[in-house]
C-alpha positions, -999 to 999 in steps of 0.1 A, spaced: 451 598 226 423 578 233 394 561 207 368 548 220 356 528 186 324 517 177 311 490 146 289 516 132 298 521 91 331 548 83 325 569 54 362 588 60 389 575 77 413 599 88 447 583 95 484 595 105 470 629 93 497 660 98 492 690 82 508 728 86 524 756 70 556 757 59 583 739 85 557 734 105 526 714 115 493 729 129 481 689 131 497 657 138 493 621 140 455 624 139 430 594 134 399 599 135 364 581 120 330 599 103 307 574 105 282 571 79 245 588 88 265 602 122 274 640 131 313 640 148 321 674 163 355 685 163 359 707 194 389 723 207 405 761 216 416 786 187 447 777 174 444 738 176 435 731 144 404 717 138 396 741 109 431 729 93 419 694 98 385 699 84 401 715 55 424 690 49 397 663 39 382 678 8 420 696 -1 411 733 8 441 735 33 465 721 1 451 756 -17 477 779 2 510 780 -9 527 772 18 507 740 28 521 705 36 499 673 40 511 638 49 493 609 60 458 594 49 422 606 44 403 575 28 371 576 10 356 541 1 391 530 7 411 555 -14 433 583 1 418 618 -10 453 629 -12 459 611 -47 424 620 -63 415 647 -83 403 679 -60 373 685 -85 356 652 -81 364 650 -49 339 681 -40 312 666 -56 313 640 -29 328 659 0 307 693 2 320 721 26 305 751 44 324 781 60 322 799 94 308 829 76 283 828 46 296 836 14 268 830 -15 278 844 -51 265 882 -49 266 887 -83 241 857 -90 202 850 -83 190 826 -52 184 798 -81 219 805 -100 233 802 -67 222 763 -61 223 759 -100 262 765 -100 280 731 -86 257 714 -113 261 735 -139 300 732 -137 296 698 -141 278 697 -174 241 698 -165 222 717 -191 198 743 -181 162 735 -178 135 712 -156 161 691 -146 184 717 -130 151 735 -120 139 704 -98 180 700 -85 174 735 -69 141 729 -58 148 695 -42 182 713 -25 164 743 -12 142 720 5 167 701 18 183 729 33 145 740 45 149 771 25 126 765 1 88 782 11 111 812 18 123 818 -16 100 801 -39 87 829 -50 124 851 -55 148 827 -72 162 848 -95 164 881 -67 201 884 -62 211 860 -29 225 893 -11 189 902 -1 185 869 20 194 872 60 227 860 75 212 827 84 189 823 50 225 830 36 241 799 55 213 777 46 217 786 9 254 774 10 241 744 27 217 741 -4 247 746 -26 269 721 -15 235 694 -15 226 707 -51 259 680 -65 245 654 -39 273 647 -18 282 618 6 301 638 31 288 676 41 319 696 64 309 725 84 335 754 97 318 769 130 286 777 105 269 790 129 294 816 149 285 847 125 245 840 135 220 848 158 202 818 184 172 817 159 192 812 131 213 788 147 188 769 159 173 768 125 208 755 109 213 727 140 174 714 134 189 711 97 216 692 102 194 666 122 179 660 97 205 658 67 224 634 89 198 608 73 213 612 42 247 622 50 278 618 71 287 653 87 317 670 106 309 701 119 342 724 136 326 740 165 334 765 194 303 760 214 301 733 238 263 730 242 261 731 199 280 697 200 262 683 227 230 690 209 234 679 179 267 657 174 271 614 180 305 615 181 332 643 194 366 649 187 389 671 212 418 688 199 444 706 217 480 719 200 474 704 170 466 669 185 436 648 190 431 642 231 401 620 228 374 606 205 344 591 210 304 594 215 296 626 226 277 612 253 306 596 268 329 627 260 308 651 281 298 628 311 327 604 312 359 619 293 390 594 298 416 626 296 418 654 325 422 675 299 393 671 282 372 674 314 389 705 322 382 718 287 345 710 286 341 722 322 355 754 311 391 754 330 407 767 299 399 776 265 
């Protein structure tokens, strides 16, 4: 497996990281860097187990009953594995491959709930953490005027971008994508890649994708994943023009997959 490392700032270093299902592992042996301010796509066919990796650094893989984890995810130095799973997600936000906002609950009660759960009374303060995350996710001029209509009247991609505004609303460090965009259409996707430009300015992101031309838009570093182990790593640039593994040529080029 080959690094090609950088000095840039790490946020999360992944290290010795195997992780399955029962006897077995769906991962191992990974390392891998998210530098800070920097979008690293995780790329691979269905099965390897980038969604298993993903999950693994805020403790959503650990939530089935069957899971095993070894190895190290550190934050500022500390391995995620021996912290608490509730503070952890208020620094390491996630978003799924298909949108999945609260139905029962308004637009506003939506972005209000991660705060909310932590102890922030209601009022103008919560108000201007919704507002502030809604424009963040560049949601806002679209539902200014509906906050408390129920979230299941917004559009599949309005939908995704409201989750994206939920996980901002506790102010995270780290914001994880699963393939947000494979339930949505090229308008919306191209609305939720635009985004993630810009968040990148205030956050380190991983983003699990399927679609070559998504991680060569929007990504600065690219993982490759095959059988549950990571090929290759490095800047996506040099990934998609220069790869060191066959196999990660061949996979790009569309050989396989």
């Amino acid at each position: 497996m080959e690094i090609m490392d950088t000095p840039e700032e790490t946020v999360i270093e992944i290290r010795g990281l195997c992780a399955g299902y029962g006897c077995g592992d769906s991962i191992r042996n990974v390392h891998i860097p998210l530098r800070k301010n920097r979008i690293t796509a995780i790329i691979g066919p269905s099965g390897c187990g980038k969604s298993t990796l993903i999950r693994c650094v805020n403790r959503m893989h650990e939530e089935c009953k069957s899971a095993t984890v070894r190895g190290e995810v550190l934050l500022a130095g500390r391995n995620i594995l021996d912290m608490d799973p509730v503070l952890l997600r208020r620094r390491v936000g996630m978003v799924f491959q298909r949108p999945n906002p609260f139905p029962s609950m308004s637009i506003h009660g939506n972005v209000a709930a991660g705060p909310v759960l932590n102890g922030m009374k209601k009022g103008a303060a919560l108000d201007e953490i919704v507002e502030t995350s809604l424009r963040q996710a560049a949601l806002w001029d679209e539902v200014k005027d509906k906050l408390r209509q129920s979230a299941a009247n917004l559009s599949g991609g309005q939908q995704q971008r409201l989750c994206i505004a939920r996980a901002l609303a506790v102010d995270p460090q780290v914001l994880l994508l699963d393939e947000p965009c494979s339930a949505l259409d090229p308008i919306a996707t191209a609305r939720i890649e635009e985004l993630l430009l810009e968040l990148k300015n205030r956050l380190t992101i991983a983003i699990v994708t399927h679609n070559m031309q998504q991680a060569a838009r929007v990504s600065d570093y690219t993982a490759f994943m095959l059988l549950g182990d990571l090929v290759e790593f490095g800047p996506t640039d040099m990934i998609f023009t220069n790869p060191s593994d066959s196999r990660t040529q061949d996979y790009i080029t569309g050989r396989f997959g």
